[in-house]
N, C-alpha and C positions, 0 to 999 in steps of 0.2 A: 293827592296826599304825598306822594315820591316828591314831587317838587319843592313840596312847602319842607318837607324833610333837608332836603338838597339846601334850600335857602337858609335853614336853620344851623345846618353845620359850618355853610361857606359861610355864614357871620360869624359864627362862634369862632372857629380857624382865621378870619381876620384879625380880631378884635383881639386874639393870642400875639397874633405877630405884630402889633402894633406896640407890644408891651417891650421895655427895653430887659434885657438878661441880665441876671446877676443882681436885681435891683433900680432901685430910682428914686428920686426925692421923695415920692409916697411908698415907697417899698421897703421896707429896709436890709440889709443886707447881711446875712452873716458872716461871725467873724470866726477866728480859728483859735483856741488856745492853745500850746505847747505845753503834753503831757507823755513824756518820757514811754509809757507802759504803750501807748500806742502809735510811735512810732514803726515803723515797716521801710524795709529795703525795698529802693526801689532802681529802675534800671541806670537812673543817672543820680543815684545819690539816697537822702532819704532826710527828711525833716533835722534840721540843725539845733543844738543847744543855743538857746539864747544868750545864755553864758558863758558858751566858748565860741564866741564870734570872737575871728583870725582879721578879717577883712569888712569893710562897706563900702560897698560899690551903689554911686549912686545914678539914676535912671532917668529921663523925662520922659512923657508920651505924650503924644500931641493930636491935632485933631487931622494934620497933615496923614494920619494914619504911620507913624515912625514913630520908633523909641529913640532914645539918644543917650549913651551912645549906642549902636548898634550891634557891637562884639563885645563880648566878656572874655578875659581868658584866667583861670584860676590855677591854682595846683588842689591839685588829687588830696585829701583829704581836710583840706580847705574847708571850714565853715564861715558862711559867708552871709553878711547882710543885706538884701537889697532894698533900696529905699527908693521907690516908686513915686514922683508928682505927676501930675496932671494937670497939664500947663491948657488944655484945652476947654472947651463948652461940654462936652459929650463925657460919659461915664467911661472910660478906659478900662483895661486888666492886664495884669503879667499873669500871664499862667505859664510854668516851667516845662521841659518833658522833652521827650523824645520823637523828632519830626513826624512818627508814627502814629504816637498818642496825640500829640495836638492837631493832626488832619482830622483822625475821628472824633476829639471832643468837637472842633469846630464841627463836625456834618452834625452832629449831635445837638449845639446849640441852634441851627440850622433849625434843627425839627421841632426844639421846646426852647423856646427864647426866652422862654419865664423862670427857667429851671434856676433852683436855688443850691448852691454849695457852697460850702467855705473847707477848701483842703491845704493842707499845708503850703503846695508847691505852688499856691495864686494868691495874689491880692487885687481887689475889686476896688478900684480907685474914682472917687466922685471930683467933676471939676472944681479944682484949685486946688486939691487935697492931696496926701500923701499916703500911701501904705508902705505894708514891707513885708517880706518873704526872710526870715534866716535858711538855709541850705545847706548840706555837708557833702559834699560831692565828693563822691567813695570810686570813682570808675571813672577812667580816663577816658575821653573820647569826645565827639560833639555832638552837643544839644541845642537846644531851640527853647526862648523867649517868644509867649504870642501873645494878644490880644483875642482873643475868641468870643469876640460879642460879633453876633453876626453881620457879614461886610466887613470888619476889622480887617479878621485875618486875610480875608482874602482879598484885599485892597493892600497887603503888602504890612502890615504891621507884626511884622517877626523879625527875631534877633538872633544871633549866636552866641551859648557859653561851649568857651574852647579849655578842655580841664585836660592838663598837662599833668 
C-alpha cells in the first residue's frame, strides 16, 4: 500500500512539473489592473501611474534565454513604461525586483510551476506577443529584470535597471 501511495504522488508531482508557469495556450493567464488605493512602496520603487508615464523603454526576450536590451538606466523618480515582446517559441516574463526577491520567487516557481499571479511589477508575455509593466522608481540603486519561469532564470535571463 506505501508503494502504490509512493507512485501516486511521484505522478501527481510529475504531471505538476510538466505544466508551464504563469500560464499557456490552455491556461490563461492573469492580468493586473492599475488602481491607485492599492498601490504600495516597494524596495525599488512601487506601481507607476499609467498617466504619468515620463519614459518607454522598450525590451525583446528570446528563446536564447536574454532580454535585449539588457541594462536600463533611469532617474530616480522616473515613471517608466516597459514594453515587453516575445520574439521567441516559449512563454517569457519580466518580473522586476531586487536580486533578493527574484532568487526567492525563482526557488519558489521552482516548487509550484503552476502558480498563478498577476502583480504589478511582471508581465507574462505569450510568443509573438507583447506586455508591459508601468514603474516609478523612488530609490536609487540597482535592480534586476528576470524571467522566472523555471530554467529561465537560471539559464541567464536577467537584466539590469540602474536608477540614478
Amino acid at each position: 500500500m506505501k508503494t502504490l501511495h509512493t507512485l501516486t504522488t511521484a505522478s501527481l508531482v510529475l504531471a505538476c512539473l510538466g505544466a508551464q508557469a504563469h500560464g499557456d495556450e490552455t491556461h490563461p493567464m492573469k492580468t493586473h489592473r492599475y488602481d491607485p488605493r492599492q498601490v504600495e512602496e516597494r524596495a525599488f520603487g512601487r506601481e507607476g501611474d499609467p498617466g504619468k508615464v515620463s519614459r518607454t523603454v522598450r525590451l525583446e526576450m528570446s528563446d536564447a534565454m536574454r532580454f535585449t536590451p539588457s541594462e536600463v538606466v533611469v532617474q530616480r523618480g522616473q515613471t517608466v513604461k516597459f514594453i515587453v515582446t516575445n520574439k521567441g517559441r516559449q512563454l517569457h516574463e519580466m518580473v522586476l525586483g531586487t536580486p533578493q526577491e527574484l532568487k526567492e520567487h525563482a526557488e519558489l516557481m521552482k516548487k509550484f510551476p503552476t502558480m498563478e499571479h498577476a502583480d504589478a511589477n511582471m508581465a507574462h508575455v505569450k510568443p509573438g506577443a507583447s506586455g508591459g509593466i508601468v514603474w516609478q522608481f523612488t530609490q536609487a540603486g540597482e535592480y534586476q529584470f528576470a524571467c522566472l519561469i523555471p530554467g529561465h532564470f537560471e539559464a541567464g535571463m536577467v537584466g539590469k535597471v540602474v536608477v540614478q
